[in-house]
C-alpha positions as CSV (number, residue, x, y, z in Angstrom):
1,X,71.5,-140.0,198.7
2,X,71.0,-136.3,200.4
3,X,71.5,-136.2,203.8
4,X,69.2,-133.4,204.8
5,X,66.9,-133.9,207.5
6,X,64.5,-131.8,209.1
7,X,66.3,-130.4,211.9
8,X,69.1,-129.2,209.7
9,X,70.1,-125.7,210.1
10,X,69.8,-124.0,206.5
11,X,73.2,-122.2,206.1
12,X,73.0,-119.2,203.8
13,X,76.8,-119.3,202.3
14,X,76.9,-115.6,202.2
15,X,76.1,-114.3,206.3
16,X,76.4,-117.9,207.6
17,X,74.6,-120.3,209.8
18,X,71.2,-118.6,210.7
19,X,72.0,-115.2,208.9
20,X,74.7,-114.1,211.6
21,X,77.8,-112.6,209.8
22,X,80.7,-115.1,209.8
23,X,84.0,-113.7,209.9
24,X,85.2,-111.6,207.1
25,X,87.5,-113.5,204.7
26,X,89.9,-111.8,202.4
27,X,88.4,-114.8,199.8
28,X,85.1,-114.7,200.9
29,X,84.7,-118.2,200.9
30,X,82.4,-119.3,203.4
31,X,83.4,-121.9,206.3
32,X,82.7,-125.3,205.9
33,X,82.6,-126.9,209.1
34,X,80.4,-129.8,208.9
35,X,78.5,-132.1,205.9
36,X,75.4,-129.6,206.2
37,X,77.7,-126.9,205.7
38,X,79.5,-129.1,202.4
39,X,75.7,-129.9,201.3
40,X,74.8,-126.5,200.7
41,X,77.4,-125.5,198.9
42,X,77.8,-128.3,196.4
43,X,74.0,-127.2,196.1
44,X,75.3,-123.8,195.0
45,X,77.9,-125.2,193.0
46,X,76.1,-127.5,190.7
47,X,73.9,-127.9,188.1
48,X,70.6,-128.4,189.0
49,X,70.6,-132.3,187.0
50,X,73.9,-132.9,189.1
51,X,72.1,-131.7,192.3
52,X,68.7,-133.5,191.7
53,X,71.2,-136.8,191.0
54,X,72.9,-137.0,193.8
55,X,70.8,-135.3,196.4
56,X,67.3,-137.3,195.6
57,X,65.6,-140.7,196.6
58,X,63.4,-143.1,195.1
59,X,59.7,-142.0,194.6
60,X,58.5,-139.8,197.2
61,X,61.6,-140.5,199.5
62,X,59.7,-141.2,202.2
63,X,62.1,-143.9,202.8
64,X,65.0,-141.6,202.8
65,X,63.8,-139.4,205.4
66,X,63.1,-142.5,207.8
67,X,66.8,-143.2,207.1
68,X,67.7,-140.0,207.9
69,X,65.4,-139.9,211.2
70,X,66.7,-143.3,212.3
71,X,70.6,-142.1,211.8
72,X,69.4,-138.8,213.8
73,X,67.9,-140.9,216.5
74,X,71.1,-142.7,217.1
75,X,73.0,-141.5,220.7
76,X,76.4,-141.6,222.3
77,X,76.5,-143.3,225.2
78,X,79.1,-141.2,227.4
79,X,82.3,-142.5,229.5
80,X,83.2,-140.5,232.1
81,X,86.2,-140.5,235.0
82,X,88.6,-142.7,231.7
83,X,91.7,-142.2,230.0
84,X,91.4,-140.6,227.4
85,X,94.9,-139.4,226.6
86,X,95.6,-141.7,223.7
87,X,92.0,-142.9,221.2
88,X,92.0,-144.9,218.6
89,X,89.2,-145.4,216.3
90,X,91.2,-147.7,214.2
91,X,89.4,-150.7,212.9
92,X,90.6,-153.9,210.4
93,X,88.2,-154.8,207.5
94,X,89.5,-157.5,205.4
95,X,92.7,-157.0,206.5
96,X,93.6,-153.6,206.1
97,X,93.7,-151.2,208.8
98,X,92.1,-147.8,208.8
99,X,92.6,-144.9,210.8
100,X,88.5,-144.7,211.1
101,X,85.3,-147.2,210.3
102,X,84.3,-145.0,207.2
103,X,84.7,-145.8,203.9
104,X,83.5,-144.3,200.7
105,X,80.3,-146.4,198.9
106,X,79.2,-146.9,195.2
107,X,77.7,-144.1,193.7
108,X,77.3,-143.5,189.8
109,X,78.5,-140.6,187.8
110,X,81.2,-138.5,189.5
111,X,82.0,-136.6,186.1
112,X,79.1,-134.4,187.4
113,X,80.4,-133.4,190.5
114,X,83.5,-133.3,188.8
115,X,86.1,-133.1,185.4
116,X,88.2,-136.2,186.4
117,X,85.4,-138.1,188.0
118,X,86.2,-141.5,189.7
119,X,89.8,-141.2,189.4
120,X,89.3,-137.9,191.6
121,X,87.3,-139.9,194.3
122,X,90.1,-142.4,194.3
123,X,92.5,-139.8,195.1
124,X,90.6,-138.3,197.7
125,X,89.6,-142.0,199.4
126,X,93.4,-142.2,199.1
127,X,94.6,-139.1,201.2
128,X,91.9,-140.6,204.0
129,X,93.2,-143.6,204.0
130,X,89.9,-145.6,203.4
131,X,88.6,-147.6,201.0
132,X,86.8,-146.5,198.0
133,X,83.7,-148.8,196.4
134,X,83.5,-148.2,193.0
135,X,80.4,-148.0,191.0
136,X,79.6,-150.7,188.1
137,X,78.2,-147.2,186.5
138,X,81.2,-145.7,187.4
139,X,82.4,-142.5,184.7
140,X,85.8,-143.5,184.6
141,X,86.8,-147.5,184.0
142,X,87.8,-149.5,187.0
143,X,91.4,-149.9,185.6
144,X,91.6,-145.8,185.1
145,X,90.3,-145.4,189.0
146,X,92.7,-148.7,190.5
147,X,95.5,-146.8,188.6
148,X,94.8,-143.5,190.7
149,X,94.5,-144.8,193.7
150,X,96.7,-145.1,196.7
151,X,94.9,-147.5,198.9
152,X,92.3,-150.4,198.6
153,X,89.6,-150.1,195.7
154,X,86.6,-152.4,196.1
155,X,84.0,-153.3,192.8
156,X,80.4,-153.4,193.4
157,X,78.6,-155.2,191.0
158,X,75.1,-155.3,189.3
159,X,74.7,-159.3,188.8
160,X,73.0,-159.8,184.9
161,X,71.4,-162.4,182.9
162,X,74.2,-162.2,180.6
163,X,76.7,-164.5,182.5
164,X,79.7,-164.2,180.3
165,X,79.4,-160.1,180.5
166,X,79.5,-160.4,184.3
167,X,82.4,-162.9,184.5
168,X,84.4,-160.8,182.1
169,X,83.6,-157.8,184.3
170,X,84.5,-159.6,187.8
171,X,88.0,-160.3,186.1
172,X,88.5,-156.9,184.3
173,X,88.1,-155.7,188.7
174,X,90.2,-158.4,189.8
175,X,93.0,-158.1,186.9
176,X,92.8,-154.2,188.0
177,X,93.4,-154.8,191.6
178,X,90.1,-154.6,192.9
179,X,90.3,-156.6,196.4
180,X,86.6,-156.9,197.2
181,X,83.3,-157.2,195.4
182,X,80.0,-155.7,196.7
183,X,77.1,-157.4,195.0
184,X,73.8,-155.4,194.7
185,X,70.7,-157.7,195.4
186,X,68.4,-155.1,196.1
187,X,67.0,-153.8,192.5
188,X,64.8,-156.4,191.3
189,X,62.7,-154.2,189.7
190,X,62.9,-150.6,188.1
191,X,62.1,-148.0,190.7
192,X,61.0,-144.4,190.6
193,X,63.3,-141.5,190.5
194,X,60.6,-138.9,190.9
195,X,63.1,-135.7,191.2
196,X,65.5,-136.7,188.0
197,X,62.4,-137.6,186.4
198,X,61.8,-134.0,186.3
199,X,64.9,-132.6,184.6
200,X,66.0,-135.6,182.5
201,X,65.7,-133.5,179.4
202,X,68.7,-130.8,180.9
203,X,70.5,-134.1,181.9
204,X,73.8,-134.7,180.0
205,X,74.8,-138.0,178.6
206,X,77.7,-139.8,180.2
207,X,80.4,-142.3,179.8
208,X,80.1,-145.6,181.4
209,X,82.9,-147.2,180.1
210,X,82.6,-150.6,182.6
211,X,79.3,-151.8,180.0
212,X,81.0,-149.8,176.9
213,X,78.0,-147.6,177.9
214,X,76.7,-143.8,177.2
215,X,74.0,-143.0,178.8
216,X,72.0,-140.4,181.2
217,X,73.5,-139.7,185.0
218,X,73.0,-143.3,186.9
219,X,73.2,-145.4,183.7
220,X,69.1,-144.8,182.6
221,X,68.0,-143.9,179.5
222,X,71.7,-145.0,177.6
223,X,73.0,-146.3,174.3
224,X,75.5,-149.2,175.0
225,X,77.6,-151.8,172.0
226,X,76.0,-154.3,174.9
227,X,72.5,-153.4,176.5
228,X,72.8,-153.0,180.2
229,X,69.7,-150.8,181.2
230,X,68.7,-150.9,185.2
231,X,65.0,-150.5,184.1
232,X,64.6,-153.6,182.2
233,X,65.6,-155.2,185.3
234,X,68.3,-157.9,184.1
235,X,69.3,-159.3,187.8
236,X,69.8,-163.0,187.3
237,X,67.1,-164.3,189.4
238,X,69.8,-166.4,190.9
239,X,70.2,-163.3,193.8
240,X,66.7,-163.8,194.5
241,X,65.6,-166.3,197.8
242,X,63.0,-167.7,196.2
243,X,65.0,-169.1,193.0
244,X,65.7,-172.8,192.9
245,X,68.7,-172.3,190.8
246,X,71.1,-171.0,193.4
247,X,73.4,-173.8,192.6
248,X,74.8,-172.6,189.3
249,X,77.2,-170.5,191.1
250,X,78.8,-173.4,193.2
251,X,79.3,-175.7,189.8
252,X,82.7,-175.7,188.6
């Protein structure tokens, strides 16, 4: 999930980018003008589970840095000698209009980034008027987070063997308000999370109440009234291209 790359400026939060002396602040916060900026000090802020969470890749994250290397590479094509008096960098998805094309994916366990977890992401996808995807392992319940929010909530979905479990979930979203689902196909098997891994043990236990779940940041390692455990890897093999049993989900 972290978006560090290698040509990243390290920002020291007390002199500033490069160890120039930023303005003097009667708060002495520092200034937080772009995500780099925002990455180092949630990296100051939290505990070092929370950090290794959210900021970590699969395995040796060689993946992560490609995906980080590929976004770098991406370039502008400039416009010159046009109007540019009046932009607009609204787009329509689904048929609601946002003021930008950026919305807020799934990502598990907000209560350690923060007290009021989901709900507070809700909020905050709310005041930018985009759409917020919320987590199957989500730390609040979907009906908490559609309560607090202001403007479209999508549900992304971990499809299971358990079929019933899945349907009830699908219409817990939609009886919520939920106007989209986002279905993961791409963890057939348990992967390696090399960097949690590491400080599971100071990890705290979590709610997931979506699978009437407690269990470590991301859902692993949990205790649940109904097992749903990512590293047994309980995808129904309907998701996968090779299954010949892709019809049970156009039966009536």
């Amino acid at each position: 999930m972290g978006i560090s790359s290698r040509r990243a400026v390290a920002v020291d939060l007390d002199t500033g980018v490069e160890g120039r002396n930023i303005a003097e602040q009667d708060d002495r916060q520092p200034v937080l003008a772009n995500v780099y900026d925002f990455e180092a000090a949630a990296k100051r802020k939290m505990s070092l589970p929370a950090w290794e969470y959210f900021n970590s890749g699969s395995a040796d994250e060689i993946t992560l840095r490609r995906n980080r290397e590929a976004l770098d590479a991406l370039q502008l094509k400039p416009r010159v000698l046009v109007d540019v008096t009046r932009i607009d960098t609204s787009c329509t998805l689904l048929g609601y209009k946002m003021p930008h094309p950026i919305l807020l994916a799934p990502t598990s366990s907000h209560l350690l980034a923060h007290p009021d977890a989901e709900t507070a992401t809700a909020r905050g996808a709310g005041a930018a008027k985009t759409i917020m995807v919320a987590s199957t392992l989500s730390n609040r319940s979907i009906e908490e987070i559609c309560k607090a929010a202001s403007g479209p909530i999508w549900f992304q979905l971990y499809v299971e063997d358990d079929r019933k479990a899945v349907q009830a979930l699908i219409e817990r979203a939609e009886a919520a308000g939920c106007k989209a689902l986002c279905i993961t196909v791409d963890i057939p098997l348990p992967y390696a999370r090399n960097r949690e891994e590491r400080v599971r043990a100071q990890a705290p236990m979590l709610p997931f109440p979506n699978l009437g779940t407690e269990a470590r940041p991301g859902g692993g390692g949990g205790r649940s009234r109904r097992r749903f455990q990512l590293e047994r890897s309980r995808l129904d093999p309907v998701l996968r291209q090779d299954s010949d049993h892709s019809e049970r989900y156009h039966q009536p």
